[in-house]
C-alpha positions as CSV (number, residue, x, y, z in Angstrom):
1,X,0.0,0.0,0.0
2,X,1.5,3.6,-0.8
3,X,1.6,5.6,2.4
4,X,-0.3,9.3,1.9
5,X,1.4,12.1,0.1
6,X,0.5,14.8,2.6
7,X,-0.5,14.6,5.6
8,X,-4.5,14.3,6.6
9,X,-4.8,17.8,8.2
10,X,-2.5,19.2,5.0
11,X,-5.0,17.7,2.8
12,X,-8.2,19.5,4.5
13,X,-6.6,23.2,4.8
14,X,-5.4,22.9,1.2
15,X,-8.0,21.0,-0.6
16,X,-11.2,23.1,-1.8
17,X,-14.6,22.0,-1.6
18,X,-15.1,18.4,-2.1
19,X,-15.5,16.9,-5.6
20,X,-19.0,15.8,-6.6
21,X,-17.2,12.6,-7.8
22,X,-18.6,8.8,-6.8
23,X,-16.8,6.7,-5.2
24,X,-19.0,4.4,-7.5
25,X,-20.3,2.9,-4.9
26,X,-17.9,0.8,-3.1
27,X,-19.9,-2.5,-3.2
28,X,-21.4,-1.7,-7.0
29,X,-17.5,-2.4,-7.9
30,X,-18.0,-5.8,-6.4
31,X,-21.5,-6.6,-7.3
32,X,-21.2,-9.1,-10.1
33,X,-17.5,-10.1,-9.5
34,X,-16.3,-13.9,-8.7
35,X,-12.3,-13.9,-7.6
36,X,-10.1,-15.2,-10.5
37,X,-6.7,-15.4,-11.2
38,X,-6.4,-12.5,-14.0
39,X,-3.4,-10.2,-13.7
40,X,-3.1,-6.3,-13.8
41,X,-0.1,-4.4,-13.7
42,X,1.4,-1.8,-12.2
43,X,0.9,1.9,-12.3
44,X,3.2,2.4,-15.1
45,X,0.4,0.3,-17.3
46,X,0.0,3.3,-19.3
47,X,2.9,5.2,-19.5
48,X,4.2,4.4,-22.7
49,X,0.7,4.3,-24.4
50,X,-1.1,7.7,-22.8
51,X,1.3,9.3,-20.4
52,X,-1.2,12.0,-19.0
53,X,-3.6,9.2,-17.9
54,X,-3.1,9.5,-14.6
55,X,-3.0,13.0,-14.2
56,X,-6.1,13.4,-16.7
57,X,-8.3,11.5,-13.6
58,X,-7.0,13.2,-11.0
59,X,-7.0,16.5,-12.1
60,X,-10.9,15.5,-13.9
61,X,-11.5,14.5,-9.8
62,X,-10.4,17.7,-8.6
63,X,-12.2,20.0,-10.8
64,X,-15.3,18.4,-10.4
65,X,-15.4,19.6,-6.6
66,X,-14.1,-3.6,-11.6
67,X,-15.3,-3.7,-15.2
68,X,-17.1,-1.2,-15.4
69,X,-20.5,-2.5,-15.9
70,X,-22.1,-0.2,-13.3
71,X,-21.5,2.3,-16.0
72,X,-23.7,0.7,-18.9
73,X,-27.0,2.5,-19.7
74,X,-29.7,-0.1,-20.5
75,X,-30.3,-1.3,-23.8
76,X,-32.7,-3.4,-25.5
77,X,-30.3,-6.3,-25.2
78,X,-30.2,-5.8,-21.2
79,X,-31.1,-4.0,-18.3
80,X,-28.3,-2.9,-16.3
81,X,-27.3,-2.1,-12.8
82,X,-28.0,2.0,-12.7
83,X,-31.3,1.0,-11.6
84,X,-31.0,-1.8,-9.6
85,X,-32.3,-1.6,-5.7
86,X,-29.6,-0.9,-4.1
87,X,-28.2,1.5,-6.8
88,X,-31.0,3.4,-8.2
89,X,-31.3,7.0,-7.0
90,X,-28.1,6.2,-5.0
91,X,-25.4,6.0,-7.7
92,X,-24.2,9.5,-9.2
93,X,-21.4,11.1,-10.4
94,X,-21.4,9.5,-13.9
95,X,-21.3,12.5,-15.7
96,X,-17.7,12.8,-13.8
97,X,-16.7,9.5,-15.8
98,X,-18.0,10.9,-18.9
99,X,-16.0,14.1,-18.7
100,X,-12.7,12.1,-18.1
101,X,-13.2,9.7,-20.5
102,X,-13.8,12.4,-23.3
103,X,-11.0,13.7,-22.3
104,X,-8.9,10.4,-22.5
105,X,-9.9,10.0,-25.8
106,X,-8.9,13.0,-27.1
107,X,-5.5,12.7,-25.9
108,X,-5.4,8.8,-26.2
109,X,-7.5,6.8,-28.3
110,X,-9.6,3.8,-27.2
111,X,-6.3,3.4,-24.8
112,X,-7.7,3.7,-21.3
113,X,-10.6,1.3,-20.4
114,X,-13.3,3.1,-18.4
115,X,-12.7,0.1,-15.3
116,X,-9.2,1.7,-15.0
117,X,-11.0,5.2,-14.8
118,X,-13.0,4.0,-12.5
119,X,-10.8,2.5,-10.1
120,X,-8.2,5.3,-10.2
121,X,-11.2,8.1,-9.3
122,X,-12.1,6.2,-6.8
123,X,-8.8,6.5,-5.0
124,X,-8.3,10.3,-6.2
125,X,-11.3,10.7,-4.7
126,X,-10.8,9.5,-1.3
127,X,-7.5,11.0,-1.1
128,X,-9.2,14.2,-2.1
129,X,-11.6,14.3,0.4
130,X,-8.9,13.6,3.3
131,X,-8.6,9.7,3.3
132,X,-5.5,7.2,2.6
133,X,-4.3,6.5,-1.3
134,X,-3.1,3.5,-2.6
135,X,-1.3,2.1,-5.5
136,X,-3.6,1.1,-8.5
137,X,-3.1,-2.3,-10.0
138,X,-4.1,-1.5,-13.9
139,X,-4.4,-2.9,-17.3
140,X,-8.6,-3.3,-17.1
141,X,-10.4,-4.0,-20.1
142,X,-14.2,-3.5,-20.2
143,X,-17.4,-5.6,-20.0
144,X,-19.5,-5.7,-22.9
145,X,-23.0,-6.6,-20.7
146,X,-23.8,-5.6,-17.3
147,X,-27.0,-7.6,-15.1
148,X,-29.7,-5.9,-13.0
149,X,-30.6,-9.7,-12.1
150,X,-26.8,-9.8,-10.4
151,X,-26.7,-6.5,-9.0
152,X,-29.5,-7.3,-6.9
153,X,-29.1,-10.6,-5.9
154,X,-25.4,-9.8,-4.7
155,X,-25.6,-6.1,-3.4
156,X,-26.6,-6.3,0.4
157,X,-29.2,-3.4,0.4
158,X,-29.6,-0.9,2.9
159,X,-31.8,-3.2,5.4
160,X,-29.1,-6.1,5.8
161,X,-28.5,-7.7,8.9
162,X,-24.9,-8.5,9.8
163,X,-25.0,-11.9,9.0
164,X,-26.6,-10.5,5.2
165,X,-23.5,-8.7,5.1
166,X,-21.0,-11.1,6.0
167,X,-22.5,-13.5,3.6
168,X,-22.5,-11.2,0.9
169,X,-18.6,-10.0,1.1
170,X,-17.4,-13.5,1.7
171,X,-19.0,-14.8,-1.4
172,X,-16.9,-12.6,-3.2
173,X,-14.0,-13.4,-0.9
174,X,-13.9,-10.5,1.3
175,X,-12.9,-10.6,5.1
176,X,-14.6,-9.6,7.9
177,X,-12.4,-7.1,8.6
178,X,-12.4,-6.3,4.5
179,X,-16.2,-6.5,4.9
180,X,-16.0,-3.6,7.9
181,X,-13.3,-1.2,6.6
182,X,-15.0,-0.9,3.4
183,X,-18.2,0.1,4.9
184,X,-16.4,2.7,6.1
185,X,-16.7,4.2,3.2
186,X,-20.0,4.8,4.1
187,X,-18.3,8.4,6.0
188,X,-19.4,10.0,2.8
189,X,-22.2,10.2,0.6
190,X,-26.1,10.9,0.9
191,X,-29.0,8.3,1.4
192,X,-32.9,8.7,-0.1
193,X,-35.3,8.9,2.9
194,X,-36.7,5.3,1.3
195,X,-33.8,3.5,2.0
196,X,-33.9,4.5,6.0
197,X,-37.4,5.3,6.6
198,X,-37.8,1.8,8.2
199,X,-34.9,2.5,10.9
200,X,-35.6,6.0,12.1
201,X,-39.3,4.7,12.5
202,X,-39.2,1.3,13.2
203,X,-35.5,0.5,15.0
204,X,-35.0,0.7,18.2
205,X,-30.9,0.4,18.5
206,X,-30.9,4.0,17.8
207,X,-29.9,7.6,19.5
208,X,-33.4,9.0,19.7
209,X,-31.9,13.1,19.2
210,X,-30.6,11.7,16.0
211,X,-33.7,10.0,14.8
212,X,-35.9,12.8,15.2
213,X,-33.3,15.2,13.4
214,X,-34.1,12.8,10.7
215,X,-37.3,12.7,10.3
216,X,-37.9,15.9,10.0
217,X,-37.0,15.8,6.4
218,X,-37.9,12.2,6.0
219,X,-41.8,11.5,6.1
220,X,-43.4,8.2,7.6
221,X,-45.9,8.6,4.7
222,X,-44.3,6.1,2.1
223,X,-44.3,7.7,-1.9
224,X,-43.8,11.1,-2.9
225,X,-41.5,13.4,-3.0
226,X,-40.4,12.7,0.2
227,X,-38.7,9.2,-0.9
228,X,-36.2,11.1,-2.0
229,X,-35.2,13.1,0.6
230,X,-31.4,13.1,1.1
231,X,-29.4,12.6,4.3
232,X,-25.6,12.3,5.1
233,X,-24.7,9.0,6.0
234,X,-22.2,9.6,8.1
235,X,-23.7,13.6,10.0
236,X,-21.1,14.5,11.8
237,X,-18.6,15.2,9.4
238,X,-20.7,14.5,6.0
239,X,-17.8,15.4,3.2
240,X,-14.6,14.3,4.8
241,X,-13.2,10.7,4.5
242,X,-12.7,10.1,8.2
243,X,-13.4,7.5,10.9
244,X,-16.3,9.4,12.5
245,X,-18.9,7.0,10.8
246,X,-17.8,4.5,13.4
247,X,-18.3,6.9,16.1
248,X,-21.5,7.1,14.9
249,X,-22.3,3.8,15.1
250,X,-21.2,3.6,19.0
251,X,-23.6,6.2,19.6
252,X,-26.3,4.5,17.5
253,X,-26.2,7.1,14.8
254,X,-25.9,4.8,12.0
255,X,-28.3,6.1,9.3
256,X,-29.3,2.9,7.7
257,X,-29.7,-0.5,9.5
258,X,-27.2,-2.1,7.5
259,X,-24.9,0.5,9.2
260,X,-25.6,0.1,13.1
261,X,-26.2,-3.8,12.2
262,X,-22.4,-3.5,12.3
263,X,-22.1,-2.8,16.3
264,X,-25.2,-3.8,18.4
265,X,-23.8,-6.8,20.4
266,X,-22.2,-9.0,16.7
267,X,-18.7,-10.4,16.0
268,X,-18.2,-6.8,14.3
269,X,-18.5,-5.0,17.1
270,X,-14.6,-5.1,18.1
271,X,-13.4,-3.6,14.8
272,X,-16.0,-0.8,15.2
273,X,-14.4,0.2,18.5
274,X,-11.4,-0.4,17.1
275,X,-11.6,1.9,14.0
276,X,-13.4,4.5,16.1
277,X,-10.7,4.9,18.0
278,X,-7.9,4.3,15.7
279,X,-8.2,5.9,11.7
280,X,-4.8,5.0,11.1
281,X,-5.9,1.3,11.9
282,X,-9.0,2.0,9.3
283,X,-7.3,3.8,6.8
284,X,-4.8,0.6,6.3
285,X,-7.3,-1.8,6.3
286,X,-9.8,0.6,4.1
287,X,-6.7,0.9,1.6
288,X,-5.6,-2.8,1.8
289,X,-9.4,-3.8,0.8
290,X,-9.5,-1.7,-1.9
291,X,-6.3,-2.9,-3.7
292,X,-8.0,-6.5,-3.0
293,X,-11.2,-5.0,-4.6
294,X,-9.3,-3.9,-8.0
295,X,-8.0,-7.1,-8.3
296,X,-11.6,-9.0,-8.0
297,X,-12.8,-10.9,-11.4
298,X,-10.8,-8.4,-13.8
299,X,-11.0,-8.4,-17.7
300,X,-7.3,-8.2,-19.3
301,X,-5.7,-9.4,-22.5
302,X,-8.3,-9.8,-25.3
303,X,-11.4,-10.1,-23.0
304,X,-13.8,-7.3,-23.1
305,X,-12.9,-4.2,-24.5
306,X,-12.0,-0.6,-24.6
307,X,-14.9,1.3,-24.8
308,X,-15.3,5.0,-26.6
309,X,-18.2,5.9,-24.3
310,X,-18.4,4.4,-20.7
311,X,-22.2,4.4,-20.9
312,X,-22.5,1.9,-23.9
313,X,-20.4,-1.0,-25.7
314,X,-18.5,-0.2,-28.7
C-alpha cells in the first residue's frame, strides 16, 4: 500500500470543496465479480501508451469539486445495474466519468478502459476528500454486458442484517475485517429517505436526538416526494473521508440498519471500537481492501474491450 502524500490535516486546509465525484459505490465495484486469477499491472500500465492518464483522472477528480458495468445505460439487449435496488437514486457522479473519459480519448485513443477510470477516481477521490491513497493495480479491459438480475441478488441493500452482510462480502471473498473497513466508506455520501425510513421509525438500537433530526425531512408517509429526501450518512462530518462513521455507530447514529447492524452486540463490534478509536488502523485496512477489490474478477488481455463511451459498448 502507498503511504499518503501529505499529511490528513495538510489535505483538509489545502484541498477546496469536495468533488462531486462517486466513489462508485464501493460495493457496486463488487456486485457481479467472482475472484479469479487474472493479472493487472502496475501503475506504469500506461505510461508508454497515454502518459497523462493518470494526471487526466486526477485533475478531472479535482475539478469536479471492476469492469465497469455499473457504468452501462440499458439497452434493449439488457437491463443494467443503474437501476437496480440498491443503486437506483443512489449512484451519481457519472457525468464525472463521462467528462474524463472524453477527455482520455482525445488525448489517447480507445487506450484507457473506463474500469481503470473507475478504479483510479475512486482512490483520487478518497484522497481528495482527506482519506489514505493506494497504489492502482491497472491494465482493465471492459465488460460488454452488465445484469440488474446480479446486482440485486449480490448487493446487500440498505436493510441487511450482519450476518446478510457477512455472507454477501465472503462470497466474493472479502474478510470480515475487508467486509468492515470498506463500509467505512459509508463516511461519505447521501441516502434517499426510502432506503432509511424503516430505521428511524421502526429500530429501536438508535440515539433518539438523531432519529428525530431525521425525520424531520424524511416522512413516515411512504411515496412522494419525500422518498427522496437526502441525508448524510455519516452527519457528523458529511464530506470528509474520516473514521467518524464509526463513532456514529457507537452512539447509535448509524443512518441505515445495514450501518448500526455493524455494532449492536455481533462479531463486528470489536473492529468498530477499534476503527473509532484508531483511523490509522482503518485507513490501512480501508486501503488494503481496496487494492483486493481492484483485483476482483478483472477483464485483461483480449477479454472485453476498450470502450469509446463508458455508458454503452463499442
Amino acid at each position: 500500500m502507498a503511504a499518503p502524500t501529505a499529511s490528513r490535516e495538510h489535505r483538509r486546509r489545502s484541498r477546496p470543496l469536495p468533488p462531486r465525484c462517486l466513489l462508485v459505490s464501493i460495493l457496486a465495484l463488487a456486485a457481479a465479480a467472482t475472484v479469479a486469477s487474472a493479472q493487472l499491472s502496475s501503475e506504469d500500465y500506461y505510461d508508454a501508451s497515454c502518459p497523462a492518464a493518470l494526471l487526466t483522472i486526477r485533475s478531472a477528480v479535482a475539478t469536479a469539486g471492476c469492469d465497469a458495468s455499473v457504468l452501462l445505460d440499458d439497452t434493449a439487449g439488457f437491463t443494467g445495474e443503474k437501476g437496480a435496488g440498491p443503486n437506483a437514486g443512489s449512484l451519481r457522479g457519472f457525468d464525472i466519468i463521462d467528462n474524463i473519459k472524453m477527455l482520455l480519448e482525445v488525448l489517447c485513443p480507445q487506450t484507457v478502459s473506463c474500469a481503470d477510470i473507475l478504479a483510479v477516481a475512486a482512490r483520487d477521490s478518497v484522497e481528495r476528500l482527506g482519506g489514505p491513497s493506494w497504489t492502482v493495480p491497472l491494465g482493465r479491459r471492459d465488460a460488454t454486458t452488465a445484469s440488474a438480475s446480479l446486482a440485486n441478488s449480490d448487493l446487500p441493500g440498505p436493510t441487511s442484517n450482519l450476518n446478510g452482510l457477512l455472507n454477501a462480502f465472503s462470497n466474493k471473498g472479502f474478510t470480515t475485517t475487508d467486509m468492515v473497513a470498506l463500509s467505512g466508506a459509508h463516511t461519505v455520501g447521501r441516502a434517499q429517505c426510502k432506503n432509511f425510513r424503516a430505521r428511524i421509525y421502526n429500530d429501536t438500537d438508535i440515539d433518539a436526538t438523531f432519529a428525530g433530526g431525521v425525520r424531520a425531512s424524511c416522512p413516515a408517509q411512504a411515496g412522494g416526494a419525500g422518498d427522496a429526501a437526502l441525508e448524510p450518512l455519516d452527519g457528523s462530518s458529511p464530506d470528509d473521508f474520516d473514521n467518524a462513521y464509526f463513532g456514529n455507530l457507537l452512539s447509535q447514529r448509524g443512518l441505515l440498519h445495514a450501518d448500526q447492524a455493524l455494532f449492536g452486540g455481533g462479531a463486528t463490534d470489536g473492529l468498530v471500537r477499534a476503527y473509532a478509536s484508531d483511523a490509522g488502523q482503518w485507513e490501512s485496512d480501508f486501503a488494503a481492501a481496496m487494492i483486493k477489490m481492484a483485483s476482483i474478477s478483472p477483464l485483461t488481455g483480449t477479454d472485453g474491450e476498450i470502450r469509446v463511451n463508458c455508458r454503452r459498448v463499442n
